[in-house]
PDB file of N, CA, C and O in Angstrom, chain B, residues numbered from 101:
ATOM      1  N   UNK B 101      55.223-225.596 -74.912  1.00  0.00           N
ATOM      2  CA  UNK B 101      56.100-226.021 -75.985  1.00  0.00           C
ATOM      3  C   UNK B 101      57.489-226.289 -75.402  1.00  0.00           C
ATOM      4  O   UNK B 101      58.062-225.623 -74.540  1.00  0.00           O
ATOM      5  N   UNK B 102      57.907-227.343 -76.006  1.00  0.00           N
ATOM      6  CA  UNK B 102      59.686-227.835 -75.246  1.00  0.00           C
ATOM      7  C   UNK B 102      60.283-227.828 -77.193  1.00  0.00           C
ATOM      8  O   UNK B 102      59.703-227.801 -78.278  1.00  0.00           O
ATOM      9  N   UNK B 103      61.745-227.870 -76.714  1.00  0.00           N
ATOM     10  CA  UNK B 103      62.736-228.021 -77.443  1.00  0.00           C
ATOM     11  C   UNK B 103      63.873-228.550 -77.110  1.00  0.00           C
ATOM     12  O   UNK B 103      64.433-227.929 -76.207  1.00  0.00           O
ATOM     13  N   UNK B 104      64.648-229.825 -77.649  1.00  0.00           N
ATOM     14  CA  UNK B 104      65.362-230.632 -77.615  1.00  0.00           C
ATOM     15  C   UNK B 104      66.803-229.592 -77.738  1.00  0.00           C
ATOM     16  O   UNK B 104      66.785-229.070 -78.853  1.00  0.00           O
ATOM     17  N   UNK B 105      67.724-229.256 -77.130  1.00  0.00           N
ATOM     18  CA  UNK B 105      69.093-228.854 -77.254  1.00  0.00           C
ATOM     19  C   UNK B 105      70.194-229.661 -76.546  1.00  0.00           C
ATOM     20  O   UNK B 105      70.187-230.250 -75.464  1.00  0.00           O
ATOM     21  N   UNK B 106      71.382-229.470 -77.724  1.00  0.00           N
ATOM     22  CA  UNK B 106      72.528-230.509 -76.727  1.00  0.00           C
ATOM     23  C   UNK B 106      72.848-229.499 -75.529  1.00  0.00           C
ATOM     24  O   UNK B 106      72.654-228.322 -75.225  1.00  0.00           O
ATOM     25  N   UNK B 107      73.463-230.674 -75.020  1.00  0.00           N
ATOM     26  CA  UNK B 107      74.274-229.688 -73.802  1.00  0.00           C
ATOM     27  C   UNK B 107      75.616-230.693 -73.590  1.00  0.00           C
ATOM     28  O   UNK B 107      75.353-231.844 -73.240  1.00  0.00           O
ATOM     29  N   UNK B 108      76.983-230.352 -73.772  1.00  0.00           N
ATOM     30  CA  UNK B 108      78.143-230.375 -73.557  1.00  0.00           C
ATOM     31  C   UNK B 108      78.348-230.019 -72.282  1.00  0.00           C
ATOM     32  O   UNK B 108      77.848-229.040 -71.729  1.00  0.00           O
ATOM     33  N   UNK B 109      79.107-230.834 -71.791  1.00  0.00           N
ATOM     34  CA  UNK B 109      79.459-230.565 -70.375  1.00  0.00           C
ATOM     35  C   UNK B 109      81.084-231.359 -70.124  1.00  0.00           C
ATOM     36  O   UNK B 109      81.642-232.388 -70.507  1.00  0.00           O
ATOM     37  N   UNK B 110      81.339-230.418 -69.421  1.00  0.00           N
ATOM     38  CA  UNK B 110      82.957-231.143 -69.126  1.00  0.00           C
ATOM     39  C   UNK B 110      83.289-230.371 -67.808  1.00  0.00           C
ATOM     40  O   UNK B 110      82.749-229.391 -67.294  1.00  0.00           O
ATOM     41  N   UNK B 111      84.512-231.247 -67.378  1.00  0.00           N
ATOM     42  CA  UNK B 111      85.132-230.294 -66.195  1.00  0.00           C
ATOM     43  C   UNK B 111      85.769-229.680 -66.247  1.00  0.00           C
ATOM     44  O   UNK B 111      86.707-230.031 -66.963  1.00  0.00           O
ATOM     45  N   UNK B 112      85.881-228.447 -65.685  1.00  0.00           N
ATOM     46  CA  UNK B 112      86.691-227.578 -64.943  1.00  0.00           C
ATOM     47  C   UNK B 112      87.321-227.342 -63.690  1.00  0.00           C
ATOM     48  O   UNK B 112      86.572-227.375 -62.713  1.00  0.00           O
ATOM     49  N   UNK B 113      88.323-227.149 -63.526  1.00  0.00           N
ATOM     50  CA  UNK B 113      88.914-227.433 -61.963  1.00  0.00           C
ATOM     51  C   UNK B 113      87.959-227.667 -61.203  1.00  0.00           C
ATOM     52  O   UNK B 113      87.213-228.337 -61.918  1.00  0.00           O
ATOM     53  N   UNK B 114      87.401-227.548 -60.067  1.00  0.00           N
ATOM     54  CA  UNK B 114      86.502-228.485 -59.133  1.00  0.00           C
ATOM     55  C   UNK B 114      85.146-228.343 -59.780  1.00  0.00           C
ATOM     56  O   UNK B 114      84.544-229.356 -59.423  1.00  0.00           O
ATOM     57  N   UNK B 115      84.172-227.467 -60.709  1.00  0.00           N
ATOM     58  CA  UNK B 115      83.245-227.921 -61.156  1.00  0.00           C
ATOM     59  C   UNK B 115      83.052-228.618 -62.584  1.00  0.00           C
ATOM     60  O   UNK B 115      83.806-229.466 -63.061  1.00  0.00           O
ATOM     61  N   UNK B 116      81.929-228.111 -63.155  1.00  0.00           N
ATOM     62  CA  UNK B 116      81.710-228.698 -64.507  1.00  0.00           C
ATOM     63  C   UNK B 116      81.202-227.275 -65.289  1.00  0.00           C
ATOM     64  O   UNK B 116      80.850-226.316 -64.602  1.00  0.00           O
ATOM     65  N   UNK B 117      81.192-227.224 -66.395  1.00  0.00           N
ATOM     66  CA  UNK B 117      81.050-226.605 -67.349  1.00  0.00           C
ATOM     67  C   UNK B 117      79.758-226.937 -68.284  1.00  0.00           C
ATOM     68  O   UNK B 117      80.219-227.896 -68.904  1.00  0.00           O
ATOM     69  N   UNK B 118      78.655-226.790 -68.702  1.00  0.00           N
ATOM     70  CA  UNK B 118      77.618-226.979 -69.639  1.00  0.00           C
ATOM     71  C   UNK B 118      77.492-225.929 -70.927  1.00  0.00           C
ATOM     72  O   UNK B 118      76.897-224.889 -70.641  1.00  0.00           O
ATOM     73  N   UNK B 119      77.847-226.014 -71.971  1.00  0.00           N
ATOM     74  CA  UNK B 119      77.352-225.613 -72.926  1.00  0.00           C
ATOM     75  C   UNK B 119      76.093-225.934 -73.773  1.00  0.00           C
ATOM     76  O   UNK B 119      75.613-227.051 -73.580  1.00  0.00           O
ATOM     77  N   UNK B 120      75.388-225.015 -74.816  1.00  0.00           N
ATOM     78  CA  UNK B 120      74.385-225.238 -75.394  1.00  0.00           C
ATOM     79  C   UNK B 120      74.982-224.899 -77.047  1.00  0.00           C
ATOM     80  O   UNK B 120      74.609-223.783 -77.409  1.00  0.00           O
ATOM     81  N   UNK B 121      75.585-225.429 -77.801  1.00  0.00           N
ATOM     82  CA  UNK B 121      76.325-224.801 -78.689  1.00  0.00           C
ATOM     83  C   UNK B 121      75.407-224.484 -79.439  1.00  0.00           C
ATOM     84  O   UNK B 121      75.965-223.961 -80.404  1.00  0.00           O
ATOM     85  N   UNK B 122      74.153-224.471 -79.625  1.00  0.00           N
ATOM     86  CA  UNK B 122      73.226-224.516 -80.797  1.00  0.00           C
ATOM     87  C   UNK B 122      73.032-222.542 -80.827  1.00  0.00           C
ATOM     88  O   UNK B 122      72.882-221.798 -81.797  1.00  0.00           O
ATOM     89  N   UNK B 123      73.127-222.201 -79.246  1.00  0.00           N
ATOM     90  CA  UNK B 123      72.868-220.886 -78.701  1.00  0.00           C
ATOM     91  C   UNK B 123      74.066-220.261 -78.238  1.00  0.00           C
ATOM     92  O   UNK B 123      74.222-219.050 -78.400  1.00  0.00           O
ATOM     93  N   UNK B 124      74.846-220.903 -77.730  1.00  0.00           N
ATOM     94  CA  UNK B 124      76.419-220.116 -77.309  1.00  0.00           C
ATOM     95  C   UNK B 124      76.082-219.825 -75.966  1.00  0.00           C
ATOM     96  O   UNK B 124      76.685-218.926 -75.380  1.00  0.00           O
ATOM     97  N   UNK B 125      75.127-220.522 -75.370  1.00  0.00           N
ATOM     98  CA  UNK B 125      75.010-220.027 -73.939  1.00  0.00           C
ATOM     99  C   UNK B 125      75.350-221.742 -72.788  1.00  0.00           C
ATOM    100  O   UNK B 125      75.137-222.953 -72.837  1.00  0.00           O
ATOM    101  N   UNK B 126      76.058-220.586 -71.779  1.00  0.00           N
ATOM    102  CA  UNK B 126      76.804-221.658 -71.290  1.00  0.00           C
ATOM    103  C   UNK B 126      76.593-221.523 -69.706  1.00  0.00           C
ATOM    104  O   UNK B 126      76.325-220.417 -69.237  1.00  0.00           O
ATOM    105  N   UNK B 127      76.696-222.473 -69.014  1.00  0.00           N
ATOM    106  CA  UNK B 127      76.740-222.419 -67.182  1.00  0.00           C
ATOM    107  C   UNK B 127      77.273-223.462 -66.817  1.00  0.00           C
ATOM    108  O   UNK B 127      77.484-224.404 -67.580  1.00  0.00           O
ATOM    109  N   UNK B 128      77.641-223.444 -65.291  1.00  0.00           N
ATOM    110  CA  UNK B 128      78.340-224.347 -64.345  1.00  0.00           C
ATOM    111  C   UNK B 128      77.140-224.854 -63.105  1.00  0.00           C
ATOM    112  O   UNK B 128      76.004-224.529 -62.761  1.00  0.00           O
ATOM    113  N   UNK B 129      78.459-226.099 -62.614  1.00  0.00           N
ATOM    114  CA  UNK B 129      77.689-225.843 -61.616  1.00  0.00           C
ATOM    115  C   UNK B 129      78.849-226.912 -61.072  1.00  0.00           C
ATOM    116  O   UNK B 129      79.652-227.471 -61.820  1.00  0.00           O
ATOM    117  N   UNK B 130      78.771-227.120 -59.361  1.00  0.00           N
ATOM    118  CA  UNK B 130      79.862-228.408 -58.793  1.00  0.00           C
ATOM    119  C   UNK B 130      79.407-229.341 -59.039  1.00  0.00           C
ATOM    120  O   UNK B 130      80.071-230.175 -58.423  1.00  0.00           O
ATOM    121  N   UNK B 131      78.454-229.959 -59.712  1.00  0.00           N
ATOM    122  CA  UNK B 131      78.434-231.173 -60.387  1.00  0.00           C
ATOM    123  C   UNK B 131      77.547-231.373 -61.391  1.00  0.00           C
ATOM    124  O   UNK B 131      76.568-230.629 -61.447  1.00  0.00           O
ATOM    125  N   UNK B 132      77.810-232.891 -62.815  1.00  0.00           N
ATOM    126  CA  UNK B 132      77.604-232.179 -63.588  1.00  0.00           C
ATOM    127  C   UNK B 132      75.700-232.007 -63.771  1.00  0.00           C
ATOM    128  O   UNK B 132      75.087-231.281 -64.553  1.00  0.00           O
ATOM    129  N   UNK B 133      75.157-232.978 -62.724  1.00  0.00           N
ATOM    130  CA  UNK B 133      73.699-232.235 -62.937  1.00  0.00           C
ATOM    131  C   UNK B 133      73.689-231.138 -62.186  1.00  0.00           C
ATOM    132  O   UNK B 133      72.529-230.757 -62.342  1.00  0.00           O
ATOM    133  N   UNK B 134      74.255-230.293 -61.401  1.00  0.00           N
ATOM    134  CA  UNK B 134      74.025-229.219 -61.255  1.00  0.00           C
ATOM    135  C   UNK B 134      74.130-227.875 -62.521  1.00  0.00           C
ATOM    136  O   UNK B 134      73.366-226.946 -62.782  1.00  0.00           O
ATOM    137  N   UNK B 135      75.625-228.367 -63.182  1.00  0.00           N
ATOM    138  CA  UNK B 135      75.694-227.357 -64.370  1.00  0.00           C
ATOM    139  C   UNK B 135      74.737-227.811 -65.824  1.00  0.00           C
ATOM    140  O   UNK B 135      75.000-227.207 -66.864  1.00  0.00           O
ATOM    141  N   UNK B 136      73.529-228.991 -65.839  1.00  0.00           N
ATOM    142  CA  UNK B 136      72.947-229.369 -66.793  1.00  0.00           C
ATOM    143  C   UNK B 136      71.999-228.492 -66.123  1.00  0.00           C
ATOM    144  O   UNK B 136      71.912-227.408 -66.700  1.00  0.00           O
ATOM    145  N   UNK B 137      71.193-228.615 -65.001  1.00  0.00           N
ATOM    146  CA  UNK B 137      69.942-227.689 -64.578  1.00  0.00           C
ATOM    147  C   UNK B 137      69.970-226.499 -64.578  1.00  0.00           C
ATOM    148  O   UNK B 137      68.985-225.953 -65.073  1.00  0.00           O
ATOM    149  N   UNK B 138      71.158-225.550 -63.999  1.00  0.00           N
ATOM    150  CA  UNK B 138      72.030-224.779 -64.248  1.00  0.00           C
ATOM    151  C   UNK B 138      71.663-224.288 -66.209  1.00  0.00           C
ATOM    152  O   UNK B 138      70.711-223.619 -66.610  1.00  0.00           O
ATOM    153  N   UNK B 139      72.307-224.645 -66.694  1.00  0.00           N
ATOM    154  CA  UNK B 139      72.421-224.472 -68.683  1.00  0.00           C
ATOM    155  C   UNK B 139      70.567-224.358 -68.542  1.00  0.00           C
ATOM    156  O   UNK B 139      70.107-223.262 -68.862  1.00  0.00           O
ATOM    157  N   UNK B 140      69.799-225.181 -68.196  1.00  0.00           N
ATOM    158  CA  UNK B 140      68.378-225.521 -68.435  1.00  0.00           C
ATOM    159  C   UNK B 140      67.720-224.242 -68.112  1.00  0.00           C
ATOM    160  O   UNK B 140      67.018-223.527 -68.828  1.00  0.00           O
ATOM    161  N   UNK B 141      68.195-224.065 -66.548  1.00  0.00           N
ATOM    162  CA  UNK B 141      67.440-222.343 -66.116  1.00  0.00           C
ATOM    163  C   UNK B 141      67.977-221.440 -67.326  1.00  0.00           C
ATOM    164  O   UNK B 141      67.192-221.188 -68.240  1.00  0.00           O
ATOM    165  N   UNK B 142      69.555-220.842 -67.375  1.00  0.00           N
ATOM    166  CA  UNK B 142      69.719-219.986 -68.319  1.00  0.00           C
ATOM    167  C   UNK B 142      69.193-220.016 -70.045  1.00  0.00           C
ATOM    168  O   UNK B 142      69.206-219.024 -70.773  1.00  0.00           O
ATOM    169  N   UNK B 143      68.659-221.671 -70.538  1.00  0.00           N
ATOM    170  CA  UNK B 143      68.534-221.535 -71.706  1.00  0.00           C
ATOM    171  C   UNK B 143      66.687-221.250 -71.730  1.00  0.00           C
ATOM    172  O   UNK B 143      66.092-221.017 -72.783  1.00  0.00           O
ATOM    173  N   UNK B 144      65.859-221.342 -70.107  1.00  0.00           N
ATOM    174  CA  UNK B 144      64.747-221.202 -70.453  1.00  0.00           C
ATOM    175  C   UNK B 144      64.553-219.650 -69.963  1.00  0.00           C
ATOM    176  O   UNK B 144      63.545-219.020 -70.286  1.00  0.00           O
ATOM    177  N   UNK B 145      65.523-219.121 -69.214  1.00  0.00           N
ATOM    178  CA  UNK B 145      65.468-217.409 -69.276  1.00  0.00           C
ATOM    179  C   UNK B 145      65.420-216.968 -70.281  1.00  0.00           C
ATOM    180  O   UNK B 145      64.531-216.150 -70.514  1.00  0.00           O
ATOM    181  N   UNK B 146      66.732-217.474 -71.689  1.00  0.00           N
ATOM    182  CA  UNK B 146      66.945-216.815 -72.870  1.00  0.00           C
ATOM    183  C   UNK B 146      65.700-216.356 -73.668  1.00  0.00           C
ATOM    184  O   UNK B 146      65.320-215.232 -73.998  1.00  0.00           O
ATOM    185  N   UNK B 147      65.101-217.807 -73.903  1.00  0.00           N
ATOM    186  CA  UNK B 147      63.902-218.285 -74.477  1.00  0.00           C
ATOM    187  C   UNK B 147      62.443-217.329 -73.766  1.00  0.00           C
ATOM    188  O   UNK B 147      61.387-217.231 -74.391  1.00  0.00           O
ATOM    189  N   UNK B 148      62.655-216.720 -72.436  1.00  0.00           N
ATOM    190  CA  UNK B 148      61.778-215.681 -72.101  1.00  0.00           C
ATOM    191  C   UNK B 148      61.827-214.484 -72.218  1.00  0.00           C
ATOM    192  O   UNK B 148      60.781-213.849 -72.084  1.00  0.00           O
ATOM    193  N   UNK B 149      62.807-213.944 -72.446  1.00  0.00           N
ATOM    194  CA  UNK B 149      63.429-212.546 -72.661  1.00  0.00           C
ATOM    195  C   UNK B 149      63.664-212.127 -73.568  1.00  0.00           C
ATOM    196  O   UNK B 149      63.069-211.122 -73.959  1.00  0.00           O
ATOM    197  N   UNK B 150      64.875-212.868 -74.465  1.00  0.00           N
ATOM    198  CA  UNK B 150      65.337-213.065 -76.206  1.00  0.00           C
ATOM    199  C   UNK B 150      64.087-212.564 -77.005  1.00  0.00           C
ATOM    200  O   UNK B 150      62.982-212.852 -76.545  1.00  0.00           O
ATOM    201  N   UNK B 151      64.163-211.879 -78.099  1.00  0.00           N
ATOM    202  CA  UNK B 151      63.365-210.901 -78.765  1.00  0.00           C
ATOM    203  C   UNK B 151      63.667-212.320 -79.518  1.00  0.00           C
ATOM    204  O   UNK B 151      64.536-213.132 -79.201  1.00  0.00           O
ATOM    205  N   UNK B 152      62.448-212.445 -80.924  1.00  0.00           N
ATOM    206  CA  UNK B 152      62.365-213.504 -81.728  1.00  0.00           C
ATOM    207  C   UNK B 152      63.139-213.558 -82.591  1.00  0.00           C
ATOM    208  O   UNK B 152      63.114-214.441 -83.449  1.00  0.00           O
ATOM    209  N   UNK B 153      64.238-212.353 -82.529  1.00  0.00           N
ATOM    210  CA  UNK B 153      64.840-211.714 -83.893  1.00  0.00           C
ATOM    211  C   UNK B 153      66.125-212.804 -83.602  1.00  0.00           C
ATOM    212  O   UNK B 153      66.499-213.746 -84.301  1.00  0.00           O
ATOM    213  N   UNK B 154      66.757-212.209 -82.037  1.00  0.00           N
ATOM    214  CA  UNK B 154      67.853-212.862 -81.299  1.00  0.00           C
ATOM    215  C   UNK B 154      68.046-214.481 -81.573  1.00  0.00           C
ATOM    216  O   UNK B 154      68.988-215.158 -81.986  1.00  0.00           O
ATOM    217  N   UNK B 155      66.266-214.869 -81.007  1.00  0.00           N
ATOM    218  CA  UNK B 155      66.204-216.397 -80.638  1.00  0.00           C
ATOM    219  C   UNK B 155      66.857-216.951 -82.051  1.00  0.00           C
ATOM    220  O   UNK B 155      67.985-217.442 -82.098  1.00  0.00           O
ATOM    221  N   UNK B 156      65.939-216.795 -83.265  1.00  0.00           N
ATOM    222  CA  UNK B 156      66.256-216.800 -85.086  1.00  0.00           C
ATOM    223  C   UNK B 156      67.595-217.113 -85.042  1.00  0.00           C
ATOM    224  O   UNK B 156      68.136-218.216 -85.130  1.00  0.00           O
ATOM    225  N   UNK B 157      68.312-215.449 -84.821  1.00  0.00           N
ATOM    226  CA  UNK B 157      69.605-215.119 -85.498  1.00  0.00           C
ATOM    227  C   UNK B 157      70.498-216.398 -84.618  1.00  0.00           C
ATOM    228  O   UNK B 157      71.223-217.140 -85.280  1.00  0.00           O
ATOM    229  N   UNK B 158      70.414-216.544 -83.464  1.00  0.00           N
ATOM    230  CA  UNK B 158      71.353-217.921 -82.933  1.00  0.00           C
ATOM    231  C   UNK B 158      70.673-219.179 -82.982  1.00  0.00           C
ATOM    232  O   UNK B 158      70.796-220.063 -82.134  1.00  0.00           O
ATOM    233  N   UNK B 159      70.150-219.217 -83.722  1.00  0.00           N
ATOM    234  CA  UNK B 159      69.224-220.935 -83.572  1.00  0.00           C
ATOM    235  C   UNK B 159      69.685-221.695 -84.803  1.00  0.00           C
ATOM    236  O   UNK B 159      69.616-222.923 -84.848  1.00  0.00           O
ATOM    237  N   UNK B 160      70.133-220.993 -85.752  1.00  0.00           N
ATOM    238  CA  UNK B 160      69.723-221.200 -87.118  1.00  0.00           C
ATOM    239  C   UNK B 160      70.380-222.606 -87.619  1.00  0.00           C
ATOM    240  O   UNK B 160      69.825-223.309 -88.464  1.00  0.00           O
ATOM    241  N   UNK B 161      71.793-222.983 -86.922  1.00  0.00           N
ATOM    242  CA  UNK B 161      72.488-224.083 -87.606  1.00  0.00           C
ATOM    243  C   UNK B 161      72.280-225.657 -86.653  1.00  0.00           C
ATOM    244  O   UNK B 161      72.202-225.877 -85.445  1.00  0.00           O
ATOM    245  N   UNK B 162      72.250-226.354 -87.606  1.00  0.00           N
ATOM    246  CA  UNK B 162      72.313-227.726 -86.780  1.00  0.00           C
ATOM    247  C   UNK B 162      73.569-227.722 -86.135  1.00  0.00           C
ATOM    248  O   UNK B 162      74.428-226.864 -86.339  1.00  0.00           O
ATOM    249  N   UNK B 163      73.704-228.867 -85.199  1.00  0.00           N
ATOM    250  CA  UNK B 163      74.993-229.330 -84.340  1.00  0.00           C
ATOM    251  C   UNK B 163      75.608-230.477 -84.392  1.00  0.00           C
ATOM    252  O   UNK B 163      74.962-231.318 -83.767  1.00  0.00           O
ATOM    253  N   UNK B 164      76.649-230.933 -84.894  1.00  0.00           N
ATOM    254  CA  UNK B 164      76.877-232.419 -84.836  1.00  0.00           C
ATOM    255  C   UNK B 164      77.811-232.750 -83.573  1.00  0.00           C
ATOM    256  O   UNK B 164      78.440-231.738 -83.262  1.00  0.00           O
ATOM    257  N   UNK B 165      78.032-233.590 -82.940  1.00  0.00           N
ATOM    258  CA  UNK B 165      78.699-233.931 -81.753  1.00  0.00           C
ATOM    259  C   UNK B 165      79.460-235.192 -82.262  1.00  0.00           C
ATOM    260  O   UNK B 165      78.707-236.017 -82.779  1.00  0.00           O
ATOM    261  N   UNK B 166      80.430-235.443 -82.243  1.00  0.00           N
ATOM    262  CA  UNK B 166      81.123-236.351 -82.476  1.00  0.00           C
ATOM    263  C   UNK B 166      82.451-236.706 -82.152  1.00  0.00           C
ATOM    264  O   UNK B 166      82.984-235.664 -81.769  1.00  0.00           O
ATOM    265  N   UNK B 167      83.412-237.810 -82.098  1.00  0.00           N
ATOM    266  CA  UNK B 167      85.034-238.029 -81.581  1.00  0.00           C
ATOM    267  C   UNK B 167      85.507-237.747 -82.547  1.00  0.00           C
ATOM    268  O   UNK B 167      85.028-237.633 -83.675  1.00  0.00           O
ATOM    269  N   UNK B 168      86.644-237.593 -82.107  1.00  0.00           N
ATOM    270  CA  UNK B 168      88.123-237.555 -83.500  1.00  0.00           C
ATOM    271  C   UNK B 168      89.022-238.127 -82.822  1.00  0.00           C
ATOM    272  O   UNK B 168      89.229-237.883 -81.633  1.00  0.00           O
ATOM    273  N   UNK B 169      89.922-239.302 -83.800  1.00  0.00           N
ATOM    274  CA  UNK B 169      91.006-239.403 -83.545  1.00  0.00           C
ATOM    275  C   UNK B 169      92.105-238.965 -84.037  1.00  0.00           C
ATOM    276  O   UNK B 169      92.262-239.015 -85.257  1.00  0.00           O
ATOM    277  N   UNK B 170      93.112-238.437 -83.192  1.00  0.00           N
ATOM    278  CA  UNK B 170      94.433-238.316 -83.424  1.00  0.00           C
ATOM    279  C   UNK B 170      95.533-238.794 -82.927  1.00  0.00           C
ATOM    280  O   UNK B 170      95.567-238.943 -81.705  1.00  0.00           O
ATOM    281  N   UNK B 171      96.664-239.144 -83.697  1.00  0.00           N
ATOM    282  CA  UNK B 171      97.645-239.336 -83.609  1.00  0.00           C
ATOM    283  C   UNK B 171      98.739-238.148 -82.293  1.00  0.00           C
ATOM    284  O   UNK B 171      98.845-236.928 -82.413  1.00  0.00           O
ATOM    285  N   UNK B 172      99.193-238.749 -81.503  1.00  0.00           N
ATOM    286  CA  UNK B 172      99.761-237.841 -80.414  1.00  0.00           C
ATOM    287  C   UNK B 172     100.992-237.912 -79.839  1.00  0.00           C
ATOM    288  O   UNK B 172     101.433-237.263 -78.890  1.00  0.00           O
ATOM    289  N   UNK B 173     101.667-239.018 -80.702  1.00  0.00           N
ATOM    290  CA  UNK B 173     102.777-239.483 -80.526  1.00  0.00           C
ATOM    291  C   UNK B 173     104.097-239.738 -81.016  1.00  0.00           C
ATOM    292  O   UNK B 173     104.915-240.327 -80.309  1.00  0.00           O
TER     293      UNK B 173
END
């Protein structure tokens, strides 16, 4: 069984950053497919360990991803 999760990623001083916001679990790595494979190992550890109660209690809300503009000037 697979499951579709976002993953956010941005930089941080010399690496990158990956989040999973759906779970709150997050990893790096020096580049950004390293911190996407990286997020992938830690979100398929969670998913092995995580009691069903855990997996539930953080799964529960959708995620929307989207821009905003603002004014900055």
């Amino acid at each position: 069984m697979s499951k579709r999760l976002t993953a956010v990623i941005h930089r941080e001083g010399d690496g990158f950053v990956a989040l999973c916001p759906e779970l709150d679990i997050a990893s790096q790595g020096d580049s950004i497919e390293a911190a996407r494979d990286n997020l992938r190992e830690a979100l398929e550890l969670f998913f092995e360990y995580a009691s069903p109660g855990e997996v539930q209690e953080r799964l529960g809300e959708e995620v929307f991803v989207t821009q905003v503009e603002v004014a900055c000037g």
